[in-house]
VEXMIMI-132386 format. One record per atom (N, C-alpha, C, O): atom name; x, y, z. Coordinates in pm, 1 decimal. Example, Ala and Ser with C-alpha at 12.3 -4.5 7.8 and 13.67 -1.06 7.14 Angstrom:
BEGIN
{atom:N&px:1319.0&py:-569.0&pz:780.0}
{atom:CA&px:1230.0&py:-450.0&pz:780.0}
{atom:C&px:1320.0&py:-330.0&pz:780.0}
{atom:O&px:1423.6&py:-331.9&pz:846.5}
{atom:N&px:1285.0&py:-225.0&pz:708.0}
{atom:CA&px:1367.0&py:-106.0&pz:714.0}
{atom:C&px:1290.0&py:3.0&pz:787.0}
{atom:O&px:1340.9&py:113.8&pz:803.9}
This chain:
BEGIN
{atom:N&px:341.8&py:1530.8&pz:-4664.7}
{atom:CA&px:434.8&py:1501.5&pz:-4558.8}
{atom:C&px:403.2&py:1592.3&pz:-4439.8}
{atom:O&px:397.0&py:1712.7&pz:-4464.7}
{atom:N&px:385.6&py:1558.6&pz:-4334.6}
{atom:CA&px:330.9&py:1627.6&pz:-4186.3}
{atom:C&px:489.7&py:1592.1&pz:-4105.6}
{atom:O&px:567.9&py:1497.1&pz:-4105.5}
{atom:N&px:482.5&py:1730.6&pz:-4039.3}
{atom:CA&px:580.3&py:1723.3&pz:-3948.6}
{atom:C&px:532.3&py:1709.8&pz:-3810.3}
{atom:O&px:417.7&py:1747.7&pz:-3786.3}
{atom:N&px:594.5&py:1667.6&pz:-3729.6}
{atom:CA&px:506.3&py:1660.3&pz:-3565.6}
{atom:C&px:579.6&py:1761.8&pz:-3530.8}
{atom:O&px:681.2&py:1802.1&pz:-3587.4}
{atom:N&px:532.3&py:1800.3&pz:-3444.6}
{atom:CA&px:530.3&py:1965.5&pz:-3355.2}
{atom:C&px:545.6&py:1944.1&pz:-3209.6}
{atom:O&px:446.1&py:1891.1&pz:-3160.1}
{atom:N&px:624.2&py:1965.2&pz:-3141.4}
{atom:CA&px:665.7&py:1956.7&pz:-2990.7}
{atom:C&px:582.6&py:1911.6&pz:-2914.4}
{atom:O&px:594.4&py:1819.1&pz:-2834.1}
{atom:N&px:474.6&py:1991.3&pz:-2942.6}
{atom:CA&px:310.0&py:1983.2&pz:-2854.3}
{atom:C&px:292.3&py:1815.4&pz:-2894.6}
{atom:O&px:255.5&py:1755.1&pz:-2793.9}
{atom:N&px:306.1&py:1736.3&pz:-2997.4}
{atom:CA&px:248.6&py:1625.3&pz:-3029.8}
{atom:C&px:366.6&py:1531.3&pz:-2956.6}
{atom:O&px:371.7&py:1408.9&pz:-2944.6}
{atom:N&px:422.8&py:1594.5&pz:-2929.9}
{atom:CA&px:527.1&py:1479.2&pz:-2882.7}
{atom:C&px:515.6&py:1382.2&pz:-2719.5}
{atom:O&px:496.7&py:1432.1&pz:-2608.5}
{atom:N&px:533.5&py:1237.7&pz:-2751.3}
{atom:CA&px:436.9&py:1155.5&pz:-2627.7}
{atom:C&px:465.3&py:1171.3&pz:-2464.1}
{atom:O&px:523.5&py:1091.2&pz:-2391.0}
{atom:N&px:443.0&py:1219.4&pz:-2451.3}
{atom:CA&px:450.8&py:1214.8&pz:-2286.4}
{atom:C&px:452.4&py:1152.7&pz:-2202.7}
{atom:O&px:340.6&py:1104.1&pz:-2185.2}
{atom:N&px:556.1&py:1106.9&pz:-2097.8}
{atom:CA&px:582.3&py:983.2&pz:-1980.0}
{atom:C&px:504.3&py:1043.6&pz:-1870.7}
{atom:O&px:498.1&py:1160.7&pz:-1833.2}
{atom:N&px:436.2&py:918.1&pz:-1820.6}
{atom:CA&px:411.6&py:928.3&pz:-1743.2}
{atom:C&px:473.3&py:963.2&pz:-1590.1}
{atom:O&px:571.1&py:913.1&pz:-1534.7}
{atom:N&px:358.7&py:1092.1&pz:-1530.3}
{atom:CA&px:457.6&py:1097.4&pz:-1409.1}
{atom:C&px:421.8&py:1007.2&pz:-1284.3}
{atom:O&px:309.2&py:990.1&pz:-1237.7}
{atom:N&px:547.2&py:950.2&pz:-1237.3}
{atom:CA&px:574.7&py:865.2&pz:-1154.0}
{atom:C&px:630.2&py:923.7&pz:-980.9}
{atom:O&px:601.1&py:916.7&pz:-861.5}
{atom:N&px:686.3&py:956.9&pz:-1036.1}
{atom:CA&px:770.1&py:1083.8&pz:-943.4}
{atom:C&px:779.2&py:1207.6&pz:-883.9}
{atom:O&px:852.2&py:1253.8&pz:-796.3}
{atom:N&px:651.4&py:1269.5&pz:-978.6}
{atom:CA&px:605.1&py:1393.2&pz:-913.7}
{atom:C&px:486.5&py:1369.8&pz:-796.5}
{atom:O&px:403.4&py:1279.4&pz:-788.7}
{atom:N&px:513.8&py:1503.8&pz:-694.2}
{atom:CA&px:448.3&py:1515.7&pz:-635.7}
{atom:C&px:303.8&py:1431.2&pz:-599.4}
{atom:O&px:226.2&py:1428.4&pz:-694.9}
{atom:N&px:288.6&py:1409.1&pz:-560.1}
{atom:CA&px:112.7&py:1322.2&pz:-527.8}
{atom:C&px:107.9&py:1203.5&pz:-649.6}
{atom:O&px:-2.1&py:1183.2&pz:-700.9}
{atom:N&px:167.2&py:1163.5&pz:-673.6}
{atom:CA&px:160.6&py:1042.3&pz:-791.1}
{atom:C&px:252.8&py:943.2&pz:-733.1}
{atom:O&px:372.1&py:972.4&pz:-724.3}
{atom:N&px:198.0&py:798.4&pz:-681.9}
{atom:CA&px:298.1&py:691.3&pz:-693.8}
{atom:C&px:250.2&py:579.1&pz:-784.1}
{atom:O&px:137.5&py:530.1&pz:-776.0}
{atom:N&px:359.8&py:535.3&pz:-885.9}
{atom:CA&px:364.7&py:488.4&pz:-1008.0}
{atom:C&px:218.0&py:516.2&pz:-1068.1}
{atom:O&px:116.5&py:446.8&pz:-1061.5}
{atom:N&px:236.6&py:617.6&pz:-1117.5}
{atom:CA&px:177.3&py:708.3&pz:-1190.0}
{atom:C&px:25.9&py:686.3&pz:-1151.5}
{atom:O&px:-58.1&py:672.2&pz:-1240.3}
{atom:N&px:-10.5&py:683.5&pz:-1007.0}
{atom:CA&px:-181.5&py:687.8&pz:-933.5}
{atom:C&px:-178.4&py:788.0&pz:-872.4}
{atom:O&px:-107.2&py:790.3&pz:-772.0}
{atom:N&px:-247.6&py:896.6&pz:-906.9}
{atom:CA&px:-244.6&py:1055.6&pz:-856.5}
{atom:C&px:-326.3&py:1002.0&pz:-720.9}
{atom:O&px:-443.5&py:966.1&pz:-732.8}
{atom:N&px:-252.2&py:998.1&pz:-579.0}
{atom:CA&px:-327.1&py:1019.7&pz:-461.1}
{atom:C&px:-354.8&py:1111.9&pz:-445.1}
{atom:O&px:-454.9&py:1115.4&pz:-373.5}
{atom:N&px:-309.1&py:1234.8&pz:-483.2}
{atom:CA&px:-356.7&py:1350.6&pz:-403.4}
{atom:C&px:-492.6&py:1357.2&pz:-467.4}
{atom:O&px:-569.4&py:1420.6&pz:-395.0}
{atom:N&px:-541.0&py:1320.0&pz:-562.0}
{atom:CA&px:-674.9&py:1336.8&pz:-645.3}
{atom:C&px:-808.6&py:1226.2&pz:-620.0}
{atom:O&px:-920.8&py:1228.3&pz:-670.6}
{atom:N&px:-764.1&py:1156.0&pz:-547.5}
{atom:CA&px:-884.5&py:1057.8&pz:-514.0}
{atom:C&px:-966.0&py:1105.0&pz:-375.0}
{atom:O&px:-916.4&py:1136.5&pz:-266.8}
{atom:N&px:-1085.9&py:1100.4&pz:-407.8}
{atom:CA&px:-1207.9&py:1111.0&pz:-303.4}
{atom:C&px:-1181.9&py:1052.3&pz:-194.8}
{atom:O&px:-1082.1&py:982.6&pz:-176.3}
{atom:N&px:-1290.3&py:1080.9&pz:-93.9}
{atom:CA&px:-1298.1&py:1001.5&pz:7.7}
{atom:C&px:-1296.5&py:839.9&pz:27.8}
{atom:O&px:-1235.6&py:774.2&pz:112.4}
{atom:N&px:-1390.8&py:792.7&pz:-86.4}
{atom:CA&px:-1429.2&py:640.5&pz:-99.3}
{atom:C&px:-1267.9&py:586.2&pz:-160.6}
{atom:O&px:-1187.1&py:506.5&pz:-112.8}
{atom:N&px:-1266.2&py:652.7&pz:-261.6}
{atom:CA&px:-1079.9&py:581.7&pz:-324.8}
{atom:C&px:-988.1&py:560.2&pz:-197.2}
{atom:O&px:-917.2&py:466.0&pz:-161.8}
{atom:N&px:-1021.1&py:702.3&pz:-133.8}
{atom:CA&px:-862.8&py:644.4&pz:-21.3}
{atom:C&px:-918.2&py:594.4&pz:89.1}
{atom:O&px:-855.9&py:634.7&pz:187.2}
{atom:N&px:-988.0&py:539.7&pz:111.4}
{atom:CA&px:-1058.1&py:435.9&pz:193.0}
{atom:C&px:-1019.1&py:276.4&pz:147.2}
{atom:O&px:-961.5&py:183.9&pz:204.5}
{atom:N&px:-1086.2&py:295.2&pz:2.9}
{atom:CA&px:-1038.5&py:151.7&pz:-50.2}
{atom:C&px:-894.8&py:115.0&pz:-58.7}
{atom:O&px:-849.9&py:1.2&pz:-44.9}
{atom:N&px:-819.9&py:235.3&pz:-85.6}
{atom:CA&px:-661.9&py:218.5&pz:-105.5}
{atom:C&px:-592.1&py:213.3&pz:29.8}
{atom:O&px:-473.6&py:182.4&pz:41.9}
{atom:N&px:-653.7&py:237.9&pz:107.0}
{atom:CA&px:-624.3&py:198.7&pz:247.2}
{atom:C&px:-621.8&py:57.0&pz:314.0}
{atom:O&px:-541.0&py:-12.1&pz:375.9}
{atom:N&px:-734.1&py:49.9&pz:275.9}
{atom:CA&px:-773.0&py:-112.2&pz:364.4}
{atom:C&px:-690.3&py:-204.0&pz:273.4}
{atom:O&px:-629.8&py:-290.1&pz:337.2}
{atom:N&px:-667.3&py:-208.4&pz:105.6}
{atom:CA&px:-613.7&py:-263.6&pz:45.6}
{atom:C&px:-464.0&py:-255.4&pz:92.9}
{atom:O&px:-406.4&py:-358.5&pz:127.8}
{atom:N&px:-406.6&py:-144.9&pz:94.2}
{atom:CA&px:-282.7&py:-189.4&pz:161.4}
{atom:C&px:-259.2&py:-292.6&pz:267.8}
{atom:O&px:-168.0&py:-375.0&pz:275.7}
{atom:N&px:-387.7&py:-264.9&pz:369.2}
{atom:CA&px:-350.1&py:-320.6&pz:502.3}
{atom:C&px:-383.9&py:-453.4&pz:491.4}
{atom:O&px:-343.0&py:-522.5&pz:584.7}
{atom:N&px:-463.9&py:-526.0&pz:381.2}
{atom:CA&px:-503.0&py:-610.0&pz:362.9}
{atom:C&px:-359.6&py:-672.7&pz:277.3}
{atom:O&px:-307.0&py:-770.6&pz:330.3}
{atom:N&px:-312.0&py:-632.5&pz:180.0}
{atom:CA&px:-200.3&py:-678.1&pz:80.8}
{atom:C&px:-61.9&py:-699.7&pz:212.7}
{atom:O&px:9.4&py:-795.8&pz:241.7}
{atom:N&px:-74.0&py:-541.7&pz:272.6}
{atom:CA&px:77.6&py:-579.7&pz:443.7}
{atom:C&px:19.6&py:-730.7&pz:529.6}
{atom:O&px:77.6&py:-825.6&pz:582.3}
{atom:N&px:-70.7&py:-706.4&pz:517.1}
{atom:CA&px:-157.0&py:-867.5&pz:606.3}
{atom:C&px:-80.7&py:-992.1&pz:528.5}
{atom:O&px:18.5&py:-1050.0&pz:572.6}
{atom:N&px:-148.7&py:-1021.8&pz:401.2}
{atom:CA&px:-144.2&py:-1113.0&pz:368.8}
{atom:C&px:33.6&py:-1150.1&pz:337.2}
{atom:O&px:68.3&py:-1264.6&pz:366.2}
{atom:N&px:127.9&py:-1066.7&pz:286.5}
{atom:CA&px:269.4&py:-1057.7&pz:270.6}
{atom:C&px:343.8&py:-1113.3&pz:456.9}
{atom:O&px:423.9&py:-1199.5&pz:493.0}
{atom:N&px:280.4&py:-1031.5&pz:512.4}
{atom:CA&px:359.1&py:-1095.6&pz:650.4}
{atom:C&px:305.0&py:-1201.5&pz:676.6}
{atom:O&px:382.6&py:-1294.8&pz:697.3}
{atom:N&px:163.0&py:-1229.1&pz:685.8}
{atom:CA&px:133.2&py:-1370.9&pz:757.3}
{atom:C&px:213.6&py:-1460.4&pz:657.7}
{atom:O&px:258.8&py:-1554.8&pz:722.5}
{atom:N&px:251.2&py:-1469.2&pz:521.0}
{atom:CA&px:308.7&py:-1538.3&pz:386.2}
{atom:C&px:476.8&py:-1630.3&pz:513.0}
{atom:O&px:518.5&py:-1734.5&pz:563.4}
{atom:N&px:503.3&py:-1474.3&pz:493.2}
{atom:CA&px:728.4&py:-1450.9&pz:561.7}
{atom:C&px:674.7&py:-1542.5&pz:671.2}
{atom:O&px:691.8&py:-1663.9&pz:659.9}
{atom:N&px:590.3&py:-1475.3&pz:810.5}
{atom:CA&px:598.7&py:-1605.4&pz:913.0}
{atom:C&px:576.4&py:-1706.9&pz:916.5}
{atom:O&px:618.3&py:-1791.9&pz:995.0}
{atom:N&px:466.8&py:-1721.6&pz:784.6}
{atom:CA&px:440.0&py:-1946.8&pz:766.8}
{atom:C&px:602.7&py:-1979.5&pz:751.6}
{atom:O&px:661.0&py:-2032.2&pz:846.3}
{atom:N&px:673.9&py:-1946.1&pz:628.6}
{atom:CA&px:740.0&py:-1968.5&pz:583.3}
{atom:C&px:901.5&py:-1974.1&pz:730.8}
{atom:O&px:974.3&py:-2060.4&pz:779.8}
{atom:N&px:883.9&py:-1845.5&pz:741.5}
{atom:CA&px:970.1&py:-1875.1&pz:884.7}
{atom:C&px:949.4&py:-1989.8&pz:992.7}
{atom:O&px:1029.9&py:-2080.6&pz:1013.7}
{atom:N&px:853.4&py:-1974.7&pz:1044.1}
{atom:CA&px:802.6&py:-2118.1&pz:1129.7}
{atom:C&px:790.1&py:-2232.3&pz:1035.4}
{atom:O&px:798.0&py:-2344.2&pz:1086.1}
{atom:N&px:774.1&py:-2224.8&pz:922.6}
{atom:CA&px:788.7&py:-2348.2&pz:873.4}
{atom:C&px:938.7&py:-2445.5&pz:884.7}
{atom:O&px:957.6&py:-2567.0&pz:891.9}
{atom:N&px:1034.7&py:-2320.7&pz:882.0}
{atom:CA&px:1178.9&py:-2351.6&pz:845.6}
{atom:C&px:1204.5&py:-2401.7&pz:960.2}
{atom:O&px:1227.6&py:-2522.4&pz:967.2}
{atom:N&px:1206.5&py:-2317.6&pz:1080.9}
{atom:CA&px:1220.3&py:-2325.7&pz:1248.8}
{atom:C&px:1171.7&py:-2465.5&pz:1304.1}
{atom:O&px:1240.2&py:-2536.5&pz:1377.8}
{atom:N&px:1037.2&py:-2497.9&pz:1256.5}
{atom:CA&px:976.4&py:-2631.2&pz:1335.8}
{atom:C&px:1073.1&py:-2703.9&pz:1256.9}
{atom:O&px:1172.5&py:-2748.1&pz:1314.5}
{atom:N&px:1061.0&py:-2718.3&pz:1160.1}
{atom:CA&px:1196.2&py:-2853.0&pz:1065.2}
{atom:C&px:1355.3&py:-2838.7&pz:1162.6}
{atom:O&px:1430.1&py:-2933.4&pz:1187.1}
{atom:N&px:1370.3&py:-2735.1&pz:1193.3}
{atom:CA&px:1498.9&py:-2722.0&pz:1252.3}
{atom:C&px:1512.4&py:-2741.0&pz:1413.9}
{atom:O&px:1616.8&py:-2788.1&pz:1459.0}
{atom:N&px:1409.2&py:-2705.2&pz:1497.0}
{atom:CA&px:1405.1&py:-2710.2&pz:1617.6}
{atom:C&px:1337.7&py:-2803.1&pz:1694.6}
{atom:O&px:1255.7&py:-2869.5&pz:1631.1}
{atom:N&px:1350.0&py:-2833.1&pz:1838.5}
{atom:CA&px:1300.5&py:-2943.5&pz:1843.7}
{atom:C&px:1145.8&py:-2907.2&pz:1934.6}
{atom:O&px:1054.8&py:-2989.1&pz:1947.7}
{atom:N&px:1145.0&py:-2737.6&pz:2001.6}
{atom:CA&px:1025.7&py:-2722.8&pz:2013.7}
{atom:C&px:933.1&py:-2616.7&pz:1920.7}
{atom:O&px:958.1&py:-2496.7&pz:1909.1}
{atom:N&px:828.7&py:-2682.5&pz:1861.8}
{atom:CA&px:750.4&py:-2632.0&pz:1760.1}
{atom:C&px:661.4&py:-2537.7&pz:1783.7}
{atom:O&px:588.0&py:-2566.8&pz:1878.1}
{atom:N&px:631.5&py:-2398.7&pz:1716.3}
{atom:CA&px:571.7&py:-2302.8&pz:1710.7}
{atom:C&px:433.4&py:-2360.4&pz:1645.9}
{atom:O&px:409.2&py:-2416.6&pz:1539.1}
{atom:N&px:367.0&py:-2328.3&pz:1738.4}
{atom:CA&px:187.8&py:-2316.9&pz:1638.0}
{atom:C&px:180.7&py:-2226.1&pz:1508.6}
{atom:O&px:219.1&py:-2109.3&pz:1503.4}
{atom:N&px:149.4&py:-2267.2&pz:1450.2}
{atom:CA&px:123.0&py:-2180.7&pz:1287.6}
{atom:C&px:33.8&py:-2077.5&pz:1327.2}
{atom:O&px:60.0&py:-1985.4&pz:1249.9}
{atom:N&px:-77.8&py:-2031.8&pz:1421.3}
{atom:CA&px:-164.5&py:-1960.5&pz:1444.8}
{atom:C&px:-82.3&py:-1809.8&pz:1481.5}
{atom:O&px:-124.6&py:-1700.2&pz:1444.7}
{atom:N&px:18.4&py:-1826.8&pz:1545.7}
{atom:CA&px:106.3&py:-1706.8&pz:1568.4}
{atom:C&px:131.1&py:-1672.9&pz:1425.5}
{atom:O&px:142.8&py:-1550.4&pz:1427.1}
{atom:N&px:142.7&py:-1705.9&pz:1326.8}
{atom:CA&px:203.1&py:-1621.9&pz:1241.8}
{atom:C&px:89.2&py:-1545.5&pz:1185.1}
{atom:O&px:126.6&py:-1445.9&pz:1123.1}
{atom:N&px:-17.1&py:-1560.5&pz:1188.0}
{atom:CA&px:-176.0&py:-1456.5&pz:1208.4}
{atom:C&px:-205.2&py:-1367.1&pz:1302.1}
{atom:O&px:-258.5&py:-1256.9&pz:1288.8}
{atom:N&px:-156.5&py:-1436.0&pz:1424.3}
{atom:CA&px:-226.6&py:-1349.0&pz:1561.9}
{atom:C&px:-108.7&py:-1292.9&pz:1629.4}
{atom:O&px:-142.5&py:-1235.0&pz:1732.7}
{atom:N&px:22.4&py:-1289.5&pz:1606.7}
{atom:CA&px:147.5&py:-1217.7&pz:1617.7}
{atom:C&px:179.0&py:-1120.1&pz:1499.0}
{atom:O&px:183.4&py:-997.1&pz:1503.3}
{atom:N&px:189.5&py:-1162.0&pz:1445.1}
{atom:CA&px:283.4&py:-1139.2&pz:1308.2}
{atom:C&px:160.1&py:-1063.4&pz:1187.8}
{atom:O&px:198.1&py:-960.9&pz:1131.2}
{atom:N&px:74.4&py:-1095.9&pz:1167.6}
{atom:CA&px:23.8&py:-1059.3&pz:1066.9}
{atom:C&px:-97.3&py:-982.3&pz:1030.9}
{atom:O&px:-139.6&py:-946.9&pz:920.9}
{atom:N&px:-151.0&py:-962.0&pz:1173.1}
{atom:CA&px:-222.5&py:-914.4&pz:1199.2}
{atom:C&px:-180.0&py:-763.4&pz:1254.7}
{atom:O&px:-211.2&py:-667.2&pz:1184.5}
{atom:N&px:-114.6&py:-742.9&pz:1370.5}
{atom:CA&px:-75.1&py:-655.6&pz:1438.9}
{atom:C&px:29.0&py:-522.2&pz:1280.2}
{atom:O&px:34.8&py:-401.0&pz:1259.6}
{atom:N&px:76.9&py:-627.7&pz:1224.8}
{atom:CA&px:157.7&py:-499.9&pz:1085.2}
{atom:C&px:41.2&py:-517.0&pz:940.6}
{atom:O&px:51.4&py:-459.7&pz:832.1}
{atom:N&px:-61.3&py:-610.2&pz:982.9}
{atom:CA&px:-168.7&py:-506.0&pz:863.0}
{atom:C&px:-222.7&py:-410.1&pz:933.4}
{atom:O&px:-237.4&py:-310.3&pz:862.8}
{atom:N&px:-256.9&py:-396.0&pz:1034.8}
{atom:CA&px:-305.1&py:-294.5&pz:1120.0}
{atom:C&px:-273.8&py:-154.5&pz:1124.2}
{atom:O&px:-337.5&py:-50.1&pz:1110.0}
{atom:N&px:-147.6&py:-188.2&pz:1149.8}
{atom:CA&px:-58.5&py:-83.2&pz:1171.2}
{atom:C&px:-16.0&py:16.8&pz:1000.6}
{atom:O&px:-1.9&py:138.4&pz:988.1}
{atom:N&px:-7.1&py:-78.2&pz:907.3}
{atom:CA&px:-19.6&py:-30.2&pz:747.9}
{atom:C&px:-136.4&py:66.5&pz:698.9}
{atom:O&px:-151.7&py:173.9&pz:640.8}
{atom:N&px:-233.0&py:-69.5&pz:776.1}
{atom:CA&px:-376.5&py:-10.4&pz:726.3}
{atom:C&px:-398.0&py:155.5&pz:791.5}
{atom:O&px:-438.8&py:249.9&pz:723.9}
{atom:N&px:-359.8&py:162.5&pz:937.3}
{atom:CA&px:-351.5&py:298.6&pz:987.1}
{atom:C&px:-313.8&py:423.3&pz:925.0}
{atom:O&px:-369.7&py:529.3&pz:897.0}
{atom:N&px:-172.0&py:360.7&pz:911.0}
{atom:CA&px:-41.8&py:453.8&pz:844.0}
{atom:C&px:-102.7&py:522.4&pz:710.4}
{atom:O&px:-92.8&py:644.1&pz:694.7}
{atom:N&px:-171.7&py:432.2&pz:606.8}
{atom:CA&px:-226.2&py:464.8&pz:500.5}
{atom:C&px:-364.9&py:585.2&pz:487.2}
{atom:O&px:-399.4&py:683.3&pz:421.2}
{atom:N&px:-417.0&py:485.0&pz:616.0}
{atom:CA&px:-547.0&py:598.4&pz:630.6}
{atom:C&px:-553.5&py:745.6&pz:645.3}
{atom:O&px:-624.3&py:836.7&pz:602.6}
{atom:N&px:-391.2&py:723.8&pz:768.5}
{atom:CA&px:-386.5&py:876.8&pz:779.9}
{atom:C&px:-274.6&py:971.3&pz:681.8}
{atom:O&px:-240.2&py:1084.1&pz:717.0}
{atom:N&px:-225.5&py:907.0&pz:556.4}
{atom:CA&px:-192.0&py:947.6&pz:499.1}
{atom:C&px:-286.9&py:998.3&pz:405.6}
{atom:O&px:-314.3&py:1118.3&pz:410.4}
{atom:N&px:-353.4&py:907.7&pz:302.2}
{atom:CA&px:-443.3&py:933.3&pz:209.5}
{atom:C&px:-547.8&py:1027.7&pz:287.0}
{atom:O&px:-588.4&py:1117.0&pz:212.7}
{atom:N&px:-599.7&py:1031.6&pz:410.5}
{atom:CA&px:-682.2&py:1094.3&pz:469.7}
{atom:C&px:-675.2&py:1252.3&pz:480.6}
{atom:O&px:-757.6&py:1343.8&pz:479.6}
{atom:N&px:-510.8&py:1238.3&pz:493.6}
{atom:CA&px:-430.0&py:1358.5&pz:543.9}
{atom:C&px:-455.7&py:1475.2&pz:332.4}
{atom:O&px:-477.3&py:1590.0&pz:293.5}
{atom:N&px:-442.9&py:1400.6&pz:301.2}
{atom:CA&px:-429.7&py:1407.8&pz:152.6}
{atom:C&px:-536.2&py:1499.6&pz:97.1}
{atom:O&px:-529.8&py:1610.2&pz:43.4}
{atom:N&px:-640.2&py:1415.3&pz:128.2}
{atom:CA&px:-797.8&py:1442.6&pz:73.4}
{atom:C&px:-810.6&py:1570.1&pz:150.6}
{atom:O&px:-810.5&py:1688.9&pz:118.2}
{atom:N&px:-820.9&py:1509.8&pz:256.1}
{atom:CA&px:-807.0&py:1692.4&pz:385.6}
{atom:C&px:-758.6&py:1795.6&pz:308.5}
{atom:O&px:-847.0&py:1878.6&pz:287.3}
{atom:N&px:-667.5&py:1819.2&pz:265.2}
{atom:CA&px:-567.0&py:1907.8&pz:234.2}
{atom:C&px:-618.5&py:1931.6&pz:100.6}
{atom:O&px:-574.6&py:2035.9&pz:52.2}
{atom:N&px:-704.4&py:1861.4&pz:20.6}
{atom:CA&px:-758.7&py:1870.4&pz:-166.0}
{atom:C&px:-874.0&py:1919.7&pz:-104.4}
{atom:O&px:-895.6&py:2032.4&pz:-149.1}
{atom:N&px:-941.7&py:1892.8&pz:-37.8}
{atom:CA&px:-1081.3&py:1935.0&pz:5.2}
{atom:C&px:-1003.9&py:2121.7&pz:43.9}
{atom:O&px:-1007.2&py:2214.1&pz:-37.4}
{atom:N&px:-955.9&py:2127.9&pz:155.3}
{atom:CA&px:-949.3&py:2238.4&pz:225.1}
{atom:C&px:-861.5&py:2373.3&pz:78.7}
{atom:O&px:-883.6&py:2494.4&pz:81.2}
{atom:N&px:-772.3&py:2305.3&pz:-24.7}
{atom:CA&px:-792.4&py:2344.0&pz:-108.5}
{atom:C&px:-886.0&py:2442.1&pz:-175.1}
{atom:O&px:-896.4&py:2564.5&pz:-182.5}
{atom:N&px:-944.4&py:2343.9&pz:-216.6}
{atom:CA&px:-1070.4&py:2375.6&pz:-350.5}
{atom:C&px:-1168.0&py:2455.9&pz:-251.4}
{atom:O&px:-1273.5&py:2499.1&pz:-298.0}
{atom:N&px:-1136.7&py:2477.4&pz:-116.9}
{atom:CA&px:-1256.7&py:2562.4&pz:-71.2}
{atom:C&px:-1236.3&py:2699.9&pz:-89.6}
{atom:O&px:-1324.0&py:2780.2&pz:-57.5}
């Protein structure tokens, strides 16, 4: 008969601490990671807003009697807040790595 010992006992993941969101240590990724995790945001904020404005202008042209071009919801709307994500991210994760680099020196 084996008893388990504190030390063996399972551990949750941290989510919540410091430099970890749902449990992806940013503060620990390289240059190339927060590059990719960058553009991916701005690419995922892209594709979510251009989604809301089809869907908005979709509702609007059915309801109104003068119709919005669908192209605005790309070249207004969906473009201009992946941009702005993609930024926000860069200089966060950027800000990050900076600060792990200047670290470890």
């Amino acid at each position: 008969m084996t008893h388990s010992s504190p030390t063996n006992a399972p551990t949750t993941p941290r989510t919540f601490a410091a430099g970890y969101v749902f449990g992806v240590p940013l503060g620990n990724m390289g240059w190339f990671a927060s590059l990719l995790m960058s553009v991916a945001a701005g690419f995922m904020a892209f594709f979510a807003s251009t989604f809301c404005a089809i869907a908005f202008i979709l509702i609007y042209n059915s309801a109104a009697r003068n119709a919005i071009d669908f192209t605005f919801s790309y070249r207004r709307v969906g473009l201009p807040i992946g941009l702005v994500v993609m930024v926000f991210a860069l200089g966060t994760l950027g800000t990050l790595w900076f600060r792990r680099i200047l670290r470890h020196s």
